[in-house]
N, C-alpha and C positions, 0 to 999 in steps of 0.2 A: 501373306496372301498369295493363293495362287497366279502366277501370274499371265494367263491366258485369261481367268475371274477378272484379273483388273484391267485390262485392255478391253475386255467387253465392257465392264463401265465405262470406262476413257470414252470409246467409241459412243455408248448409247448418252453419254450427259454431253459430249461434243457436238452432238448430229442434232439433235433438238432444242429450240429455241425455251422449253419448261419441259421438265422432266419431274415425272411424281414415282418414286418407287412407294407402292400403298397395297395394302390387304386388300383383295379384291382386283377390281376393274372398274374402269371409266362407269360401263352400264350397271352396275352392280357391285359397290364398296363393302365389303365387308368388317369396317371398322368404321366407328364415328370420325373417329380423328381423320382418317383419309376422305371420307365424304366432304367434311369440312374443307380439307386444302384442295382437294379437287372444286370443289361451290367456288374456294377463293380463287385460285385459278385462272377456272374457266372462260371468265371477262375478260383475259389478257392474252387469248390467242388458243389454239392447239396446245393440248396438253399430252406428253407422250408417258402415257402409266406402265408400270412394270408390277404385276404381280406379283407379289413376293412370296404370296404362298403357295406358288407352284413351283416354289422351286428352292429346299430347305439349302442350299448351297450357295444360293444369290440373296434369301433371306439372312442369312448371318455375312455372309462378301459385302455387304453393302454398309454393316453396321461398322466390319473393319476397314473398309476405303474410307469411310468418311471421320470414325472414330465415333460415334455417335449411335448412342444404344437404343435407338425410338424408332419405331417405324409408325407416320410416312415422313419420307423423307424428300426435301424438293434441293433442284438443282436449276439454276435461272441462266442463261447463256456459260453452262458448260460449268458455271461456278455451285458451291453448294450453299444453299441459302440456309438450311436447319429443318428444324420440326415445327408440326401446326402452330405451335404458341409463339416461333418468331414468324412464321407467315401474317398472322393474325394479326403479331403489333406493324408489321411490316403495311399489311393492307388498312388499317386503320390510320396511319400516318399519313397514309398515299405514298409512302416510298414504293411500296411494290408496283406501281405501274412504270416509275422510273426504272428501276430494276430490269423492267422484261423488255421496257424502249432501251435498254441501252448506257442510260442514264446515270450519271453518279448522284445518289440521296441528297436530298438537300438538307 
């Protein structure tokens, strides 16, 4: 991975408290799956989105930072949390509110 690519991630999943790299933006999602983890989200603070289709460079940088070939992709206090279908079980349990307080899952 380039590595100027990967300090810009370092820097944008360190700086925000929930980080969504997702198809589209916050006001205009252009995939379901990102609409969804943006909805799940949303109740837990600022959520700091990253286009990924504006930019085919930081679209494929993101899948090799994290190793994980799905976008969107959420990052929770700088950590990578996975894709919609573990946000999903995550906000369904109630872990994910633990998660963004701080919190270790119970």
């Amino acid at each position: 991975m380039n590595p100027d690519l990967k300090a810009r991630f370092d820097s944008i999943t360190q700086s925000h408290p929930i980080v969504l790299f997702m198809k589209g933006n916050a006001l205009f999602p252009q995939c379901g799956f990102s609409a969804r983890a943006l909805q799940l989200l949303q109740p837990h603070g600022e959520v700091f989105t990253v286009d990924v289709l504006a930019d085919p460079e930081v679209r494929q940088g993101i899948k090799d930072y994290t190793n994980w070939p799905t976008i969107p992709q959420i990052f929770i206090k700088g950590q990578f949390v996975g894709g919609v279908d573990i946000l999903t079980g995550l906000a369904e349990s109630g872990e994910l509110a633990d998660l963004v307080a701080g919190k270790s899952p119970a």
